[in-house]
VOLO-488944 format. One record per residue: residue number from 1; residue in one letter; y, z, x of N, C-alpha, C in turn. Coordinates in nm, 2 decimals. Last residue first. Layout:
N
{fikol = NUM lofi = a nc2 = Y nc3 = Z nc1 = X cac2 = Y cac3 = Z cac1 = X cc2 = Y cc3 = Z cc1 = X}
...
END
This chain:
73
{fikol = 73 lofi = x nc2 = 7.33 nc3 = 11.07 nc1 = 10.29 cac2 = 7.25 cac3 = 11.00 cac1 = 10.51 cc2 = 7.35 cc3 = 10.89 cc1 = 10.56}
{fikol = 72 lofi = x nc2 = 7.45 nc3 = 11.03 nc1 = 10.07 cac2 = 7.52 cac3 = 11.13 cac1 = 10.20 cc2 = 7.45 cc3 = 11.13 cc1 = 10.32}
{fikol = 71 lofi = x nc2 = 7.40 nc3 = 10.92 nc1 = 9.91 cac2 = 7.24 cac3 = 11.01 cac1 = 9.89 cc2 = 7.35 cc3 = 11.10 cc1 = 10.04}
{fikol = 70 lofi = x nc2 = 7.53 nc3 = 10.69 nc1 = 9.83 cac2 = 7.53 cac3 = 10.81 cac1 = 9.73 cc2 = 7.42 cc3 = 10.96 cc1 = 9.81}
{fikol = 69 lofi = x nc2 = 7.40 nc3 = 10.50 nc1 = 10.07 cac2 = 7.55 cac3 = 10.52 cac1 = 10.05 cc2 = 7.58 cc3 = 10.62 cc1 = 9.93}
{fikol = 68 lofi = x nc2 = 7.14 nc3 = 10.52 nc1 = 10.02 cac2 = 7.19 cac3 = 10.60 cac1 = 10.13 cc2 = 7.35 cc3 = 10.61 cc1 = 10.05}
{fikol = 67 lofi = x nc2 = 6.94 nc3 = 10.61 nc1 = 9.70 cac2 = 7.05 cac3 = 10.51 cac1 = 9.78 cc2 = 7.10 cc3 = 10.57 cc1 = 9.88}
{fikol = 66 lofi = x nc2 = 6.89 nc3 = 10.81 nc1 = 9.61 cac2 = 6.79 cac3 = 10.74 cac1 = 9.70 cc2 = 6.90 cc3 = 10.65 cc1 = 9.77}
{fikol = 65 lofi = x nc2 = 7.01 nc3 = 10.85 nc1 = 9.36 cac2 = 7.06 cac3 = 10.91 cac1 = 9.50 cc2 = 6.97 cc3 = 10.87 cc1 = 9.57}
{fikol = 64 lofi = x nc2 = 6.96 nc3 = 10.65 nc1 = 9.13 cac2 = 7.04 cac3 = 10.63 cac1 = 9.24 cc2 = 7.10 cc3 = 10.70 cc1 = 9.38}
{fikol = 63 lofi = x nc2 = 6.81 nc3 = 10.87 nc1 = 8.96 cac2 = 6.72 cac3 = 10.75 cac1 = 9.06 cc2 = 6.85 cc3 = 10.70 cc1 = 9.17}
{fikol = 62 lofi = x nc2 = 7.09 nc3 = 11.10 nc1 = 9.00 cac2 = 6.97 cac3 = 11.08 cac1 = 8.94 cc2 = 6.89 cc3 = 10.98 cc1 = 9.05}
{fikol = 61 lofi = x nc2 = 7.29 nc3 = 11.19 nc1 = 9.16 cac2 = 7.32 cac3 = 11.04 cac1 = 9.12 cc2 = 7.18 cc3 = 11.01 cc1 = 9.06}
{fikol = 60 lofi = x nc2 = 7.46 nc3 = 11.46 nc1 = 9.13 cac2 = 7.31 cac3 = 11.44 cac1 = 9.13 cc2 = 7.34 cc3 = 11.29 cc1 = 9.05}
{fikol = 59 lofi = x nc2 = 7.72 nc3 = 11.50 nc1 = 9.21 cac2 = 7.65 cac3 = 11.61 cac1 = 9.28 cc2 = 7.52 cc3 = 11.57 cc1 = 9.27}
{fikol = 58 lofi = x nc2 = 8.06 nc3 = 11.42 nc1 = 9.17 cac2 = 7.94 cac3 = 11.40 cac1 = 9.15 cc2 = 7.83 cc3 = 11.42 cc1 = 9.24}
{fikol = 57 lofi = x nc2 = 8.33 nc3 = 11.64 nc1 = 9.30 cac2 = 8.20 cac3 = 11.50 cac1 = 9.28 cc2 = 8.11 cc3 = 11.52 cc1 = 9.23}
{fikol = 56 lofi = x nc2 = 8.62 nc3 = 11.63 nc1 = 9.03 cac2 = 8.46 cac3 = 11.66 cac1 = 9.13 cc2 = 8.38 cc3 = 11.59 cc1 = 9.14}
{fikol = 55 lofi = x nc2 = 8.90 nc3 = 11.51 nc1 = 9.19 cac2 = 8.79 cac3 = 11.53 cac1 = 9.07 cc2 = 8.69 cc3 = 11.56 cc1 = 9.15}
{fikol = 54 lofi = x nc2 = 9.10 nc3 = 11.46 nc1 = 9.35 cac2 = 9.08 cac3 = 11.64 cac1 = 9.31 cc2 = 8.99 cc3 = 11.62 cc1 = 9.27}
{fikol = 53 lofi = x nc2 = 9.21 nc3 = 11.17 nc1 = 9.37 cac2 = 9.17 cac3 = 11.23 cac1 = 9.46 cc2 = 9.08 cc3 = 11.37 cc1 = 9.44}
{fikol = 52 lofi = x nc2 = 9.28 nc3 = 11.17 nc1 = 9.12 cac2 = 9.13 cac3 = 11.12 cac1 = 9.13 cc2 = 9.11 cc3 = 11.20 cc1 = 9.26}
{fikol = 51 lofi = x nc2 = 9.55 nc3 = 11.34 nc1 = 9.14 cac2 = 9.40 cac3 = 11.36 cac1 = 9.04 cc2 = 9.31 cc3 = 11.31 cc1 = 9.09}
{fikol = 50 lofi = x nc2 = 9.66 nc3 = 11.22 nc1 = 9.35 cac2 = 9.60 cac3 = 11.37 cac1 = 9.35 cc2 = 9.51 cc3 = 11.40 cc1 = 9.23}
{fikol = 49 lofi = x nc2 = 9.71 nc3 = 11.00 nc1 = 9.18 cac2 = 9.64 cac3 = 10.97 cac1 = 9.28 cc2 = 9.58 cc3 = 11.11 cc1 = 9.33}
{fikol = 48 lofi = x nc2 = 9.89 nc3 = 11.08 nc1 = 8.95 cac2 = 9.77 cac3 = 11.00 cac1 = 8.91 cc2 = 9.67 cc3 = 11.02 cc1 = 9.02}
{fikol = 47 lofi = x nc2 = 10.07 nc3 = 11.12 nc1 = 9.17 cac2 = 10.08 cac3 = 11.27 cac1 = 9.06 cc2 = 9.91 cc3 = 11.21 cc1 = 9.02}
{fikol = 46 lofi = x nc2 = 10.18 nc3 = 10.93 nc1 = 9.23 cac2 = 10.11 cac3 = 11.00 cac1 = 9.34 cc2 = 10.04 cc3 = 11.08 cc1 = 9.29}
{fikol = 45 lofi = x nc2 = 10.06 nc3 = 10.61 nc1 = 9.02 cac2 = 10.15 cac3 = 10.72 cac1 = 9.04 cc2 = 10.12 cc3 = 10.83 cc1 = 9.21}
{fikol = 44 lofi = x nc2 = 9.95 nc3 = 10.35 nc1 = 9.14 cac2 = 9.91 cac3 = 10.48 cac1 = 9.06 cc2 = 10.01 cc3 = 10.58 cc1 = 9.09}
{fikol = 43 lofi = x nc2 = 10.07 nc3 = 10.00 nc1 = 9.08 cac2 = 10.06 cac3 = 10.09 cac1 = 9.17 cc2 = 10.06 cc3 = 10.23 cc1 = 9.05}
{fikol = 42 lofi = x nc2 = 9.97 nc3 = 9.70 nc1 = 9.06 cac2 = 10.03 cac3 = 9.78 cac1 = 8.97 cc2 = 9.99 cc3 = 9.89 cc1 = 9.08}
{fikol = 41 lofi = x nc2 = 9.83 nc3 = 9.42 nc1 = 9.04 cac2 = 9.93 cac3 = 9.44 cac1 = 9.08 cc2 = 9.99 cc3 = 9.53 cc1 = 9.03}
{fikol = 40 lofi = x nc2 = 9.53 nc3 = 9.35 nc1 = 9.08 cac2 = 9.57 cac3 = 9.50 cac1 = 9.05 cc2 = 9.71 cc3 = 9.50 cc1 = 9.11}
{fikol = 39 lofi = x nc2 = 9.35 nc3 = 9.14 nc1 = 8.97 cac2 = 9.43 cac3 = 9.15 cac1 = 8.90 cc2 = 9.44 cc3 = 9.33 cc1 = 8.94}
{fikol = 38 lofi = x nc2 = 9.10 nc3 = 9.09 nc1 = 9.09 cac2 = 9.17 cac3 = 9.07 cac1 = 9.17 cc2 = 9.31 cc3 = 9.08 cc1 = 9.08}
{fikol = 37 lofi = x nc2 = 8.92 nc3 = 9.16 nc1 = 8.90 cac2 = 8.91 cac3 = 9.25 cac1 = 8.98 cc2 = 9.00 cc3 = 9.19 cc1 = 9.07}
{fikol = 36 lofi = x nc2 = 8.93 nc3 = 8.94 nc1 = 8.71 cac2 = 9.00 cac3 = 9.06 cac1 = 8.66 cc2 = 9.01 cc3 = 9.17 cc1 = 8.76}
{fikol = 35 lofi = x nc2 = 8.82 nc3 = 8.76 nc1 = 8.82 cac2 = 8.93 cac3 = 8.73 cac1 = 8.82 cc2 = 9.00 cc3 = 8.83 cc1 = 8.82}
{fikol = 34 lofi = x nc2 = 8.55 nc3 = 8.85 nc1 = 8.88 cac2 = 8.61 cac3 = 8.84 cac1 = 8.97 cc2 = 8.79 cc3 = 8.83 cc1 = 8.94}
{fikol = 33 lofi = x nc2 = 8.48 nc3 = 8.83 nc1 = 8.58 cac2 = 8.50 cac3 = 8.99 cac1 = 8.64 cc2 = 8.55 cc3 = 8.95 cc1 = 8.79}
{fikol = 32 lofi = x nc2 = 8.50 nc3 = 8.59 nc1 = 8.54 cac2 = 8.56 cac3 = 8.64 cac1 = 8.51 cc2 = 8.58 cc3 = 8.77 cc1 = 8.52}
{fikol = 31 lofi = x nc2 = 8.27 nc3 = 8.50 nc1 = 8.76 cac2 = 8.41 cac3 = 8.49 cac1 = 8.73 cc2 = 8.51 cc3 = 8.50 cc1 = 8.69}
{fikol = 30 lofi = x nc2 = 8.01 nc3 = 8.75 nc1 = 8.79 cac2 = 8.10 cac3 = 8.66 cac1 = 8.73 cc2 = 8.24 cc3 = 8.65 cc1 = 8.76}
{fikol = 29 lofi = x nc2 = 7.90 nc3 = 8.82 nc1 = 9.01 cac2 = 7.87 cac3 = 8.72 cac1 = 9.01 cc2 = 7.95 cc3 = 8.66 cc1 = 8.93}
{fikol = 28 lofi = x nc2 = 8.02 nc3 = 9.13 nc1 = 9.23 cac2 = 8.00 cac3 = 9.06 cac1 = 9.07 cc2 = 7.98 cc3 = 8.92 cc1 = 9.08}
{fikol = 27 lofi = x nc2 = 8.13 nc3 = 9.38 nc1 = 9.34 cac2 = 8.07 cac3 = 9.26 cac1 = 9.39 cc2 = 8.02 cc3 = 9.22 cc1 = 9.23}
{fikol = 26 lofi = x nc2 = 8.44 nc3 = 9.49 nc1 = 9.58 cac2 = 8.38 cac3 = 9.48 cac1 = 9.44 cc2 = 8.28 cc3 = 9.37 cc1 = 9.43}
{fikol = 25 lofi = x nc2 = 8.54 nc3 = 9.65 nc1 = 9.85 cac2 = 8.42 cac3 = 9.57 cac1 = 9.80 cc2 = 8.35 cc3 = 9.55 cc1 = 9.67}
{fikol = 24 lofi = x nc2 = 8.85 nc3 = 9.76 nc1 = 9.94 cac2 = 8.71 cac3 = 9.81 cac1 = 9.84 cc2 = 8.65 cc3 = 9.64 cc1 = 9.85}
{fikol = 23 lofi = x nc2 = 8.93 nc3 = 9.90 nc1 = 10.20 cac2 = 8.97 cac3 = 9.81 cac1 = 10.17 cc2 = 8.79 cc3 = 9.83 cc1 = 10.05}
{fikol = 22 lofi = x nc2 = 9.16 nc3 = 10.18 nc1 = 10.22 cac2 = 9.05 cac3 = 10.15 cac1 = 10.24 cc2 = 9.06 cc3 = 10.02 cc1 = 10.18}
{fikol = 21 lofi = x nc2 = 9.43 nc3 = 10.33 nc1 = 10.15 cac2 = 9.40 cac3 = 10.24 cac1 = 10.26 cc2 = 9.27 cc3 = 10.18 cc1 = 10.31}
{fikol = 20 lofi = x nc2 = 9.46 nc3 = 10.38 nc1 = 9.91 cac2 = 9.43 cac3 = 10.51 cac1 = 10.02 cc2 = 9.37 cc3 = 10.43 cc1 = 10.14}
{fikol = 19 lofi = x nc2 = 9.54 nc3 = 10.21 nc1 = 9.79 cac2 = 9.61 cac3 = 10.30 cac1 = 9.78 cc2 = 9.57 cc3 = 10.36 cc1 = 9.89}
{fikol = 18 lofi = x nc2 = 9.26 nc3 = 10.06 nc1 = 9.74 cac2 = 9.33 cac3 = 10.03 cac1 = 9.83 cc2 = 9.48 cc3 = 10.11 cc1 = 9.89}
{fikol = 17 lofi = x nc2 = 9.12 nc3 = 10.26 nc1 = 9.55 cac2 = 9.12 cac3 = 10.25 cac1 = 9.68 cc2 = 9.19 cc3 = 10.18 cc1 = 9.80}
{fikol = 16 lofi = x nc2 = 9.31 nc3 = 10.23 nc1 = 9.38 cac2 = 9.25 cac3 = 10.34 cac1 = 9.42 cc2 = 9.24 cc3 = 10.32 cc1 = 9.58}
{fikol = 15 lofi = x nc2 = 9.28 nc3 = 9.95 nc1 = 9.29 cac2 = 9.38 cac3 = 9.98 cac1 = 9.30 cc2 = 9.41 cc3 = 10.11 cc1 = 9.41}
{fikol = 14 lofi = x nc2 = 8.96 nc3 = 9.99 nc1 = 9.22 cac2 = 9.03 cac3 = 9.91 cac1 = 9.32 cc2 = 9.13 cc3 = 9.90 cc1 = 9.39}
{fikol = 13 lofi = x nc2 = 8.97 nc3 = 10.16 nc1 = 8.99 cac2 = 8.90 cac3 = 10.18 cac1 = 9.11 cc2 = 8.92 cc3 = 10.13 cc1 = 9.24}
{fikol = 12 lofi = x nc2 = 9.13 nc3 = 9.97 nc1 = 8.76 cac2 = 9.13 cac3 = 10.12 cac1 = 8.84 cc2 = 9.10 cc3 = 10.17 cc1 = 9.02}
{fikol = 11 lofi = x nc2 = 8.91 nc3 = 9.79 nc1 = 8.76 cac2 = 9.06 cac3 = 9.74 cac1 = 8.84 cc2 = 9.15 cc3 = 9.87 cc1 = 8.88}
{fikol = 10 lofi = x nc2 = 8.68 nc3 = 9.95 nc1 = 8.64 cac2 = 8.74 cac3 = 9.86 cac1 = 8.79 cc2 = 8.85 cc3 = 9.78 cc1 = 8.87}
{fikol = 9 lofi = x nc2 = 8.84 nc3 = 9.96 nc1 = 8.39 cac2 = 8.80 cac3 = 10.15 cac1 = 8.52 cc2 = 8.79 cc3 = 10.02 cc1 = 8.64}
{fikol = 8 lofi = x nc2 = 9.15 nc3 = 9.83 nc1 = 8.35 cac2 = 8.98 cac3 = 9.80 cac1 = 8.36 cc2 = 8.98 cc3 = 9.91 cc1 = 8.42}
{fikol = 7 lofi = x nc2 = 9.49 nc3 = 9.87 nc1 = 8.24 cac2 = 9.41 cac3 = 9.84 cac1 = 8.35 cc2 = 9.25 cc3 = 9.87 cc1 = 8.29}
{fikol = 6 lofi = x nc2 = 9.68 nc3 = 10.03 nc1 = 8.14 cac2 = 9.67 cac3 = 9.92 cac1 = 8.09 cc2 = 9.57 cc3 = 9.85 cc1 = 8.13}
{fikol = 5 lofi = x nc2 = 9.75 nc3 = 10.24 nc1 = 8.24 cac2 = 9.80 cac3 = 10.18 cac1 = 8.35 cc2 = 9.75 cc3 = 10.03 cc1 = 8.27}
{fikol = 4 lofi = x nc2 = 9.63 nc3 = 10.45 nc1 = 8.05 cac2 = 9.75 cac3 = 10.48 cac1 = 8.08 cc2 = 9.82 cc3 = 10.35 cc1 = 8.14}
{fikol = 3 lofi = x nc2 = 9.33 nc3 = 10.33 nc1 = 8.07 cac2 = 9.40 cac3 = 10.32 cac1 = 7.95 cc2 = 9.58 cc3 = 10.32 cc1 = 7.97}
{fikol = 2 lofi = x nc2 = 9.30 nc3 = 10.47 nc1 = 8.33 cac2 = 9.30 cac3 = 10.32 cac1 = 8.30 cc2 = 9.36 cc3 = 10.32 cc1 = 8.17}
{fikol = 1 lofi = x nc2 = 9.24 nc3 = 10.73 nc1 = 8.24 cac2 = 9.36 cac3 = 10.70 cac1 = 8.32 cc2 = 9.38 cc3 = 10.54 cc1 = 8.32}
END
């Protein structure tokens, strides 16, 4: 879907979320992934937005489900 909107999967994901009124926290040390993650002047279709919204979750985050914020505690 990034490909369609010309866009990064993280400028994707950003766009995303702000769409649905949350405010996203991208964290990166470089400045050029800072730059690119503040590059989301572009809006997702609604039709695009019931897609991501529909996808399945992800169910086994492997070593990462330890993580609270994946692990659903």
């Amino acid at each position: 879907m990034a490909d369609r909107y010309v866009v990064t999967v993280p400028q994707l994901c950003i766009r995303y979320t702000l769409q649905l009124g949350t405010l996203p926290l991208p964290k990166t040390a470089n400045p050029e992934h800072m730059r690119s993650n503040a590059q989301v002047d572009f809006v997702i279709s609604d039709d695009d937005m019931r897609t991501l919204r529909n996808m399945e979750q992800i169910r086994d985050y492997g070593d990462s489900g330890t993580f609270p914020v994946f692990s659903g505690k």
